[in-house]
N, C-alpha and C positions, 0 to 999 in steps of 0.2 A: 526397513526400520531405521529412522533417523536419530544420532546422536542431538543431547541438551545440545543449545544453543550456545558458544565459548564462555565462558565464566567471565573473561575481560569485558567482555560487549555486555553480559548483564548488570555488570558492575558499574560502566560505564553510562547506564541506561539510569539506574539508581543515583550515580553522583549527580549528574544535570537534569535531575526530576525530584530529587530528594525531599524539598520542603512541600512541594506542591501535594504529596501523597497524602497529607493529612487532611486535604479533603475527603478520601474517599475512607477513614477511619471509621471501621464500625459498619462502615455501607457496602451494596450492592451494586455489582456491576452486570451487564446485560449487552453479549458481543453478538453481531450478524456476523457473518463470513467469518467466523472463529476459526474454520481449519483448514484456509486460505493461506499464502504469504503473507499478506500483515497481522493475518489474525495469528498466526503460530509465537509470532514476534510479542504482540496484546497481549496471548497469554503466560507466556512465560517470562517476560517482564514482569507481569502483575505478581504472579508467583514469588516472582523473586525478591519483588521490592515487598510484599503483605511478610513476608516471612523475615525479611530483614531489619523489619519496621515494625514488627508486631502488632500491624494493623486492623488485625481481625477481621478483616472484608473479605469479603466473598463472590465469583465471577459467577455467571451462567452463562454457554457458550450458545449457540442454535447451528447446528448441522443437518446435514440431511441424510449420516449415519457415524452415525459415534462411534460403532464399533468398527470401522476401518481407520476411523482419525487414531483411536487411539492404538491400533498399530502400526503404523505410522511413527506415533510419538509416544511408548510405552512408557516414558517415562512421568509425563504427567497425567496417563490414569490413574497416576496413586497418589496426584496432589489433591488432597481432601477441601482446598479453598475454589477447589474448578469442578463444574460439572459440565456435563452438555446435556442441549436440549432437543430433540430429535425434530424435527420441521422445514417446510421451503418457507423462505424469506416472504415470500407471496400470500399466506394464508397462514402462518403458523399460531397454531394453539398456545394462548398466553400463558408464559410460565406464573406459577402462585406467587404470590407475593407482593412485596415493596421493595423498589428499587430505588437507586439516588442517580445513577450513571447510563447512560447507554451511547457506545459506539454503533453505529450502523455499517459495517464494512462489506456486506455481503453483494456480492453481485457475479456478472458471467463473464468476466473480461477476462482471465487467464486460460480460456475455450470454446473454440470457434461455436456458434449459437447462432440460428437464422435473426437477419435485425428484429425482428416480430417479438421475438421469445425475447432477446438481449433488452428490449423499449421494457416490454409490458412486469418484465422481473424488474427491473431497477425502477419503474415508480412505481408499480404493486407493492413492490419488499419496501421501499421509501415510506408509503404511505403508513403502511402494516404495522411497520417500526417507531413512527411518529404515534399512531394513535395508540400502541403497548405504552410509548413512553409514557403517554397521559395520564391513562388507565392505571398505572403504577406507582403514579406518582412519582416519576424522575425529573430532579431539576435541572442536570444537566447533560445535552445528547451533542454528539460529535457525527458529524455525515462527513464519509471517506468520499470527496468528488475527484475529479480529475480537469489536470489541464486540456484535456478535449472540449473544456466546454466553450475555449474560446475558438474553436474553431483553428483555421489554417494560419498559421502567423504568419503576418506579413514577413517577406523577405529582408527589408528594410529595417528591422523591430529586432536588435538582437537578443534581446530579452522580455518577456511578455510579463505585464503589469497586471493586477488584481483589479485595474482601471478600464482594461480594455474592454470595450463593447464589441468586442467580435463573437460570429457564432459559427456553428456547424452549418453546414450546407442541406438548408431541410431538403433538397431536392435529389440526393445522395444515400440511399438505404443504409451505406455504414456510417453515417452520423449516427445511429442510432445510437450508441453507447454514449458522445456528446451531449445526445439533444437529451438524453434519460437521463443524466447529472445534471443538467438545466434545470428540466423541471423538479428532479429531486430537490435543490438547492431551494426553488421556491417553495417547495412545500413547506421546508423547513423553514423559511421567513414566516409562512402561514401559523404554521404552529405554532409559533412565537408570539404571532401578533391573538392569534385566537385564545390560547390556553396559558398562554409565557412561559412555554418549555424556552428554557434557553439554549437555545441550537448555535453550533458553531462548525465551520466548514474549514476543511482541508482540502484542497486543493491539487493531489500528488500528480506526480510526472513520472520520471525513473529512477528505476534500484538496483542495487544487487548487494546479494549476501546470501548467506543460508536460504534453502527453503523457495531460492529464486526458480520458477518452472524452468527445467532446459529444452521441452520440447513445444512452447507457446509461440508466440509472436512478440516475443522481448528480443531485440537483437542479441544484447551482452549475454542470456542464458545459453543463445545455441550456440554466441565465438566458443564459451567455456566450455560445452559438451563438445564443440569440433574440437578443440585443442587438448581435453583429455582423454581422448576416445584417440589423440596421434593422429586426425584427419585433418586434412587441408581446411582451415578455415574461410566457409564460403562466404562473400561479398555480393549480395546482389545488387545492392548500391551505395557507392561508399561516400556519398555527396550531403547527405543528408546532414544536421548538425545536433547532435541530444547530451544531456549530461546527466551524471549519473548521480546519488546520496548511496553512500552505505546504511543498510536496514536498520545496524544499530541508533543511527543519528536520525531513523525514519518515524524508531520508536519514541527516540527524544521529542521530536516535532509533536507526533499523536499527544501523546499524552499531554504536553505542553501546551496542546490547543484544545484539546479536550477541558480543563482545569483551568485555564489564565485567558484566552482568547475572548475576543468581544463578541457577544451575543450578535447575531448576523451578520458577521463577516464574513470572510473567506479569509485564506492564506494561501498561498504558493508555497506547494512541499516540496522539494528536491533541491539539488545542485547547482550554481549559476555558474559553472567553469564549464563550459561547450567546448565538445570534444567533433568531429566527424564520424561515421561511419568507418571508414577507411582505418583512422587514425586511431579508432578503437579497438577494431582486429588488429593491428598491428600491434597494441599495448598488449592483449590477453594473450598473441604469439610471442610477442617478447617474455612475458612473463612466466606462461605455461608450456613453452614450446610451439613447434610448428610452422607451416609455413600461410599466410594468409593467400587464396586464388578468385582472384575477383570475376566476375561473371560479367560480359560484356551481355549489355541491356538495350535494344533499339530506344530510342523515342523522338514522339513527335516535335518537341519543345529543346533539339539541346543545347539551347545558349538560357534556359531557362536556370531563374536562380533556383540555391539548392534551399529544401524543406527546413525548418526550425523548427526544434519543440523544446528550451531551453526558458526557465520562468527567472523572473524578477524577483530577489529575496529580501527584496528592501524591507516589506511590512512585518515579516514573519520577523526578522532581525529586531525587528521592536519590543518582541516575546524574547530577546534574547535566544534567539536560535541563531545557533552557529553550526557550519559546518566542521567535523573535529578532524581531527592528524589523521585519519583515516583516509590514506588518498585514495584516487580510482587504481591504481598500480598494487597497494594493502588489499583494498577490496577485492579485489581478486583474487590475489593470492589466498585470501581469507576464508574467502569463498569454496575455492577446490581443497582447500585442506580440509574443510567443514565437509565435503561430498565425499571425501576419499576415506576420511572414518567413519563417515556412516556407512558407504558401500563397504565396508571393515569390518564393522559391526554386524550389519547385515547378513555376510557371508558367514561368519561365527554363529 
């Protein structure tokens, strides 16, 4: 059972989102992947700004069981502005109504899933979501894509452009998560051009904060479950180069390109301060304790340069997106305190 989400981070979600919210006065919102990591963030944001703004808007969530999200998160079972809606992203049964908004965030990337399933949910649920929006009559929809879609960044490239024409390697089964944001993305150009939903893309890369999975494939979750659990923090390879956004500032972005973004664009969501592998364990042992134990790793390439996945924030800076005081050093710290009274609570 997880504690609200810090009262400062909602707060701060509210002050650099504040006028934008009057769009959604009076209206309808409609989340995918609601009781995900960025959907937890979506709705208890929205929560927080409808009630502070006497907005009168109202969210519908889509899970694929409510009754576990919401113990999970007992505390916005009793938010009367949220409901959920029982369904896979894939085929779900359209909720009643008219809606003005819809994010799309659902998908299977925080759990391992054969590429087969991972392709066919992220444009099935894409498609499913594009045509509800129509059906609904929403004018404005937000698809959560990812920097996968540019494929391997060049070495040479230390930061990747919303410019770049690079792709996934279709000859590679785990593109599939990439090449399935690809063609999501076009769907939603289609949409646009066919029905003039106004779609707009986000772009994310990496987070952390509340709610971050610790036992996924995000590096930064497992250093902070190694270093609160007093285990050596494992390294399998510390060469690599990623940078992180705290979720508060994740939440800022969403909605900020949900509401003000140009109809077909993209943006690049995340952090442009590139950090190592290496250098990240070391931060989350500085910070949380412990000791970092790096895992000596054969390979065939080793004078090979090290991976990048580190984006360009130039455009998104145009929406006035800023990264806030919220360092990666905060972030962390922010983080395990946010875990330790939930596990607090929990135990209560």
């Amino acid at each position: 059972m997880n504690k609200p989400l810090p009262k400062e981070d909602l707060e701060h979600v509210l002050a650099h989102t504040r006028p934008l919210w009057e769009q959604l006065r009076g209206g309808r919102i409609f989340v995918t992947g609601a009781t995900g990591f960025f959907g937890v963030w979506l709705l208890e944001t929205f929560a927080y700004a409808n009630s502070a703004l006497n907005l009168g808007a109202s969210l519908v969530g889509l899970s694929r069981d409510p009754a576990a999200f919401y113990a999970k998160v007992p505390h916005l079972a009793g938010e009367s502005s949220i409901t959920l809606h029982r369904g896979d992203v894939r085929d779900f049964e359209f909720p009643e109504g008219a809606f003005t908004h819809v994010i799309h965030a659902g998908t299977t990337s925080g759990a391992p899933v054969p590429p087969a399933e991972m392709l066919d949910t992220i444009i099935r649920g894409t498609q499913r979501t594009l045509d509800f929006s129509v059906a609904s009559g929403a004018k404005r929809f937000l698809f959560v894509s990812s920097g996968a879609v540019y494929g391997k960044q060049p070495p040479e490239m230390t930061h990747i452009p919303e410019t770049y024409s690079g792709a996934p390697d279709s000859m590679d089964p785990n593109s599939a998560y990439g090449e399935g944001k690809r063609v999501g993305e076009l769907l939603c150009s289609m949409a646009h051009q066919e029905h003039g939903l106004e779609t707009t893309i986000a772009r994310c890369f990496a987070f952390v904060g509340p709610h971050l999975p610790l036992d996924a494939h995000f590096a930064i979750g497992n250093f902070i479950r190694d270093a609160m659990r007093g285990e050596p923090i494992r390294v399998n390879d510390g060469t690599p180069y990623r940078s992180y956004l705290y979720a508060a500032d994740l939440a800022v972005w969403l909605w900020t390109i949900l509401f003000k973004g140009l109809v077909c664009h993209a943006y690049n969501v995340g952090s442009d301060q590139e950090i190592t592998i290496s250098q990240l364990a070391e931060t989350v042992a500085s910070e949380l304790g412990g000791a970092v134990q790096p895992l000596e790793i054969s390979s065939d390439k080793p004078n090979a340069s090290p991976s990048r996945y580190v984006p360009d924030t130039s455009k998104s800076k145009r929406l006035m997106l800023r990264i806030s005081e919220t360092s990666l050093e905060k972030s962390i710290l922010k983080t395990s305190e946010w875990l330790k009274l939930s596990k607090m609570n929990h135990e209560c």
